[in-house]
N, C-alpha and C positions, 0 to 999 in steps of 0.2 A: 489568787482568788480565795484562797483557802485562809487568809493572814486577814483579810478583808472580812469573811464572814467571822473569824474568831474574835475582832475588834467588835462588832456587830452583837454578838452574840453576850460579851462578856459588858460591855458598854449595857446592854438591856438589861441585863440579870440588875448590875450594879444598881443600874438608875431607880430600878424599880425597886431595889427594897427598901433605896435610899427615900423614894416618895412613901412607902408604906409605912416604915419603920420610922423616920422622921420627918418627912414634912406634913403628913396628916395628922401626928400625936396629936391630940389635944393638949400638952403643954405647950407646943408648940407654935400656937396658935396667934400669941402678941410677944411683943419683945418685952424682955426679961435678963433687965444687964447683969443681976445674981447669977444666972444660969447661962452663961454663953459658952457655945463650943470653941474649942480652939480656934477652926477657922475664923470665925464667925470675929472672934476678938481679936486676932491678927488685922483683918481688914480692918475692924472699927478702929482702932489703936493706929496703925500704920498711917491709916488715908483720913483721919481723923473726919470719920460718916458723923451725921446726922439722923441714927435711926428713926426719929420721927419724921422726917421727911420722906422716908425709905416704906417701900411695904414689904414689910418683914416676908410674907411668905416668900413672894417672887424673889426675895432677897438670898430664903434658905434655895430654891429651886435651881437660880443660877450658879449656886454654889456650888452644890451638889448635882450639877449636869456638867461642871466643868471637872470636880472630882471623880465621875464616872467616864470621862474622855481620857483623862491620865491614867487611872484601869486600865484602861481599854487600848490603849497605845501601848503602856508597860506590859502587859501580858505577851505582846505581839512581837513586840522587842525582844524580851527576852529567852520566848518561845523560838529566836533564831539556834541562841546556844543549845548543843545537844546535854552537856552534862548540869549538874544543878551546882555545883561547884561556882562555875561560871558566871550563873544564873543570879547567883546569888551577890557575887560581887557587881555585876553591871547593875544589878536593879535598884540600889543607892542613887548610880551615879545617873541613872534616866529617871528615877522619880526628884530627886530635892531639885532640878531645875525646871521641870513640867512643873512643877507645884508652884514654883518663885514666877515663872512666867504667867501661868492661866492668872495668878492671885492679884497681882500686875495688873493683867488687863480686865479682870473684876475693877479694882479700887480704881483705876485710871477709867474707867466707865465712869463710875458714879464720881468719881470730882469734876470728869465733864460736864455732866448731865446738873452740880449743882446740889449734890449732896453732902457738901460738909459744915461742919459747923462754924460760923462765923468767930473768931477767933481777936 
């Protein structure tokens, strides 16, 4: 129970400052292929999107709701180990395939859905 509200808890904090702090920016507001975040140009680069088809917000949203899952799962994980030692070596090896996986099933969304560019 305790693992569950920590997931909860840290999953919130994340989300939320990631909607505050970036997805309401007013820069952030239209797509802007000068200024893309790394996510952001992994997917469009990888799955080859069609950001005009895309609506940028819900785009940075799902991003960054599937960025605060992987938070929120790594804390919980590596919250098993007591020393930081430890902590510190497993938390590589559960973040680069949570990241490879959620980002996966981002860009495998939107090539279903019709979002890439005709080629």
């Amino acid at each position: 129970m305790g693992n569950l509200i920590l997931f909860l808890v840290t999953f919130s904090i994340a989300y939320l400052f990631y909607i505050i702090f970036v997805v309401t920016r007013k820069k952030n507001k239209k797509f802007n292929p000068k200024k893309l975040k790394m996510e952001e140009n992994y997917l469009i680069s990888k799955y080859n999107l069609n950001m005009k088809k895309i609506n940028y917000k819900k785009f940075l949203l799902l991003i960054y709701f599937c960025n605060s899952i992987i938070m929120g799962l790594t804390v919980v994980i590596i919250g098993i180990f007591d020393r930081i030692f430890y902590q510190l070596l497993v938390a590589p090896v559960i973040l680069i395939p949570l990241i490879l996986l959620t980002y996966s099933l981002i860009g495998n969304y939107y090539v279903k859905k019709g979002y890439v560019k005709n080629v």
